[in-house]
KOLTORZA-190568 format. One record per residue (C-alpha): residue in three letters; z, y, x. Coordinates in steps of 0.25 Angstrom, whole numbers, plus 5000, padded with zeros to 4 digits. Each point is the difference from the previous one (the first is absolute). Example, Ala and Ser with C-alpha at 12.3 -4.5 7.8 and 13.67 -1.06 7.14 Angstrom:
BEGIN
ala503149825049/ser499850145006/
//
This chain:
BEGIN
unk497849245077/unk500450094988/unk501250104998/unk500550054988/unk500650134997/unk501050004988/unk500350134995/unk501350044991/unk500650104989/unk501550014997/unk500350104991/unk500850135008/unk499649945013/unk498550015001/unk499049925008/unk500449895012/unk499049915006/unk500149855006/unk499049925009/unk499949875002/unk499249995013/unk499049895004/unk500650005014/unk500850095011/unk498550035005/unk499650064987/unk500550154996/unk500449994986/unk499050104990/unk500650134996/unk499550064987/unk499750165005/unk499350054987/unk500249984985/unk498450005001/unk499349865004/unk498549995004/unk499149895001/unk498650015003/unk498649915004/unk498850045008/unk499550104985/unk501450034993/unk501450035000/unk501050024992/unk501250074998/unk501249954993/unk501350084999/unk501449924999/unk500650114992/unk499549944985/unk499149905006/unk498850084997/unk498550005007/unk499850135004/unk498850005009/unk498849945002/unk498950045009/unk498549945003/unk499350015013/unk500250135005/unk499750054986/unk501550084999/unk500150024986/unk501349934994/unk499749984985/unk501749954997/unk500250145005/unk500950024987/unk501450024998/unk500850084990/unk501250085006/unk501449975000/unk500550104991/unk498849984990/unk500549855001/unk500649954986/unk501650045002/unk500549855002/unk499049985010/unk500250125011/unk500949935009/unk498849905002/unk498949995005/unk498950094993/unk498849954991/unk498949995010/unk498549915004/unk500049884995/unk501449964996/unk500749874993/unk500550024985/unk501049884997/unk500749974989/unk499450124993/unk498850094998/unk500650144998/unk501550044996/unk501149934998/unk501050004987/unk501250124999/unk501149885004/unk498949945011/unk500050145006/unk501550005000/unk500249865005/unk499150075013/unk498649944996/unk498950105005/unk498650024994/unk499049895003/unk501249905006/unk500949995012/unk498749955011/unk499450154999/unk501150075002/unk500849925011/unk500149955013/unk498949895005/unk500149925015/unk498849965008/unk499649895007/unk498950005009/unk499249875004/unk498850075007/unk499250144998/unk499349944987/unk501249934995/unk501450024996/unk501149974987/unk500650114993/unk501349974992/unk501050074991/unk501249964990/unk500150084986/unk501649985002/unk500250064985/unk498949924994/unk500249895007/unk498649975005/unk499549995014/unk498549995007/unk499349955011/unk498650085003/unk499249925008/unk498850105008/unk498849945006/unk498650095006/unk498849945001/unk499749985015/unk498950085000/unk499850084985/unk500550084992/unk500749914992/unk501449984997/unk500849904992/unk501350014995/unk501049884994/unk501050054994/unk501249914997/unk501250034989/unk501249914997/unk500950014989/unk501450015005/unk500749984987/unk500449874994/unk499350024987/unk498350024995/unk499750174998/unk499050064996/unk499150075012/unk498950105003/unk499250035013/unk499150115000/unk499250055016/unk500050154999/unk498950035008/unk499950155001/unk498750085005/unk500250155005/unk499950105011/unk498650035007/unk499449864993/unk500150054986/unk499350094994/unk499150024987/unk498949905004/unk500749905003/unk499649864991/unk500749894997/unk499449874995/unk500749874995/unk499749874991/unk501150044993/unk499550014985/unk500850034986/unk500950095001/unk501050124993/unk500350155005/unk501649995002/unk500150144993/unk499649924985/unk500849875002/unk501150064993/unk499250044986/unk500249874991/unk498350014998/unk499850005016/unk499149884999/unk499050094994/unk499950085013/unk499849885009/unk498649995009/unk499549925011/unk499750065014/unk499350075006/unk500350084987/unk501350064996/unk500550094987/unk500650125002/unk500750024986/unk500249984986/unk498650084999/unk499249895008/unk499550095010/unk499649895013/unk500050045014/unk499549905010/unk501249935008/unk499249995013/unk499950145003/unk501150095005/unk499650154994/unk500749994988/unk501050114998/unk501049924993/unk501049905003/unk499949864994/unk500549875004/unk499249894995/unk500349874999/unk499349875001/unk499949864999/unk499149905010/unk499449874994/unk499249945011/unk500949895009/unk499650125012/unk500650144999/unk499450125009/unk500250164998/unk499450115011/unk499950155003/unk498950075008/unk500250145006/unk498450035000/unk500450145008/unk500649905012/unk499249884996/unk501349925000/unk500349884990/unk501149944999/unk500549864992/unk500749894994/unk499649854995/unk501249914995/unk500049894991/unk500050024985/unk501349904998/unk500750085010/unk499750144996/unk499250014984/unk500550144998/unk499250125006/unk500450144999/unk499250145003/unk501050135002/unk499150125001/unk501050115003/unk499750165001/unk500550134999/unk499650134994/unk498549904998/unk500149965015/unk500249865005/unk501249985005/unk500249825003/unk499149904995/unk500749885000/unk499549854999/unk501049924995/unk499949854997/unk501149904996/unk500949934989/unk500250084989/unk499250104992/unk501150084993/unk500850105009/unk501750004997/unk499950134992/unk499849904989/unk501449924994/unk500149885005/unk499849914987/unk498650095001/unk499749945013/unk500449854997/unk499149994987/unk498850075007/unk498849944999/unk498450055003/unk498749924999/unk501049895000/unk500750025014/unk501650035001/unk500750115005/unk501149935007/unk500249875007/unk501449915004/unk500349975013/unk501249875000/unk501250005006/unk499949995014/unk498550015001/unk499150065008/unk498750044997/unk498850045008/unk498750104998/unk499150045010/unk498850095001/unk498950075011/unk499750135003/unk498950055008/unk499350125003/unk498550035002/unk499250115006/unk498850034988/unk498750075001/unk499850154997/unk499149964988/unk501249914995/unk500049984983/unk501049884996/unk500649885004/unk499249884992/unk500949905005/unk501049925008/unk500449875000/unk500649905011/unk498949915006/unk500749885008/unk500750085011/unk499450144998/unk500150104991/unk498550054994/unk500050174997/unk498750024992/unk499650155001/unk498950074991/unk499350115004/unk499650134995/unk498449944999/unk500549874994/unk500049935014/unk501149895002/unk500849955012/unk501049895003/unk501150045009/unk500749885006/unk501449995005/unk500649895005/unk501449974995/unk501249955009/
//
């Protein structure tokens, strides 16, 4: 038998919570902590209810948390401090950045209501459980359904988002996930089928289409000097963008120093756009983030910008109906790789497993296999 716990907002008044109980025999569930774990036999993770964020996740006994990021409250973007802070691996809805002067006014924070509010928790078993959350401003709500491997390090994640208003609007999802702490550091390496792609820096110049480029190369600046977008030592701060052609998407990052990898595969259809946020600070990195989702063009650009978007023939925005719900899903996972580790070949979904292709430093290659739940 199954309870339910249904937590409630009223403005002034706060939190109260309501059971409804299986049976007299059966002590209702309490939520103690904004932070909910789940965890198999190799992984757990850690998701905070404040924001809806991942915040953890460890391997084994490996003890490195590589979502071990989070930008303080009052660094936050000023419409955003009496939420929940930027952090991990966190939901973008509605918008990729900042909202307009009368948005901000109306009380829309940066990256939309889910990151900055309150979410509730469901558990079903320690490998499973549904989160959910209402953006009461921009009428929207979700249903995030969590499901562990039973064995590996696998997760995967369905993320479900209706439309509350009674009309089509345009929308845009984007998964800020968000690498730091201990994990990251200067040889860290990403790799990703993503291919053509732009430096977000030169999309504003009316000639930006000269400066695009195809991963694992990127531009820099007007002057053409590359720099290679697998490797984390570059002083500067760039966020590149990306578009994915093949009907699978994937994207990894490898700490050599911890010999830790960590990844996402997702459908194409749900997820085209891939983004690459190398942050630093006085030439030391500071975040790598590997973001994925609907939309190539942040919300710095004017709306009319943003709707007439196009690149290599893939839109910028997409409607959701009146009423409608829509659904995305993707898989994380995690690895342990060997000292002489060189780049991710591959990954691809093979029936009911997830297949990691590694290359060594001499040219060797292995095939990692993870089941999927």
């Amino acid at each position: 038998m199954r309870c339910f716990i249904y937590i409630y907002y009223l403005s002034g008044i706060g939190f109260f919570i309501t059971f409804n109980s299986c049976n007299e025999n059966t002590p209702p569930m309490k939520v103690t902590s904004r932070i909910v774990t789940l965890q198999n036999k190799s992984l757990q993770l850690k998701f905070d209810l404040t924001g809806g964020a991942l915040t953890t996740l460890t391997l084994d006994e490996h003890g490195i948390n590589p979502y071990d990021w989070r930008i303080p409250s009052e660094k936050m973007p000023e419409n955003n401090r009496k939420g929940a802070p930027f952090q991990g691996h966190f939901f973008c809805s509605g918008r990729w950045g900042g909202p307009t002067p009368d948005e901000i006014k109306a009380g829309i924070p940066h990256n939309g209501e889910f990151a900055n509010g309150d979410w509730t928790y469901e558990k079903k078993s320690e490998q499973n459980g549904i989160m959910h959350a209402e953006a009461t401003i921009e009428k929207w709500k979700i249903e995030r359904k969590i499901n562990l491997s039973v064995s590996d390090p696998v997760c995967r994640i369905d993320e479900e988002v209706t439309n509350l208003m009674p009309f089509a609007r345009h929308y845009a999802i984007v998964q800020h996930a968000t690498f730091g702490g201990r994990f990251l550091n200067n040889q860290c390496k990403v790799h990703t089928n993503a291919g053509a792609g732009f430096n977000q820096a030169l999309i504003k110049r009316p000639d930006w289409q000269k400066y695009t480029y195809t991963f694992p190369q990127g531009i820099a600046d007007t002057s053409g000097n590359v720099f290679d977008l697998t490797l984390s030592d570059t002083p500067r701060s760039y966020v590149s963008t990306h578009i994915v052609e093949d009907t699978t998407a994937w994207i990894t990052i490898a700490s050599p120093v911890h010999h830790l990898l960590v990844g996402y595969i997702w459908k194409q259809a749900d997820y085209p756009w891939v983004h690459i946020w190398h942050d630093t600070k006085d030439g030391a990195i500071t975040a790598k983030g590997l973001e994925f989702g609907t939309t190539g063009l942040g919300d710095t650009f004017p709306l009319n910008e943003n709707l007439r978007f196009m690149f290599k023939e893939t839109p910028n925005l997409f409607i959701v109906d009146a009423n409608e719900t829509i659904v995305r899903s993707y898989y994380l996972f995690a690895l342990l790789i060997p000292e002489n580790f060189q780049q991710v070949d591959q990954v691809m979904q093979i029936n009911n497993a997830i297949q990691i292709r590694i290359r060594t430093k001499e040219g060797e290659t292995t095939n990692h296999i993870l089941q999927i739940p």
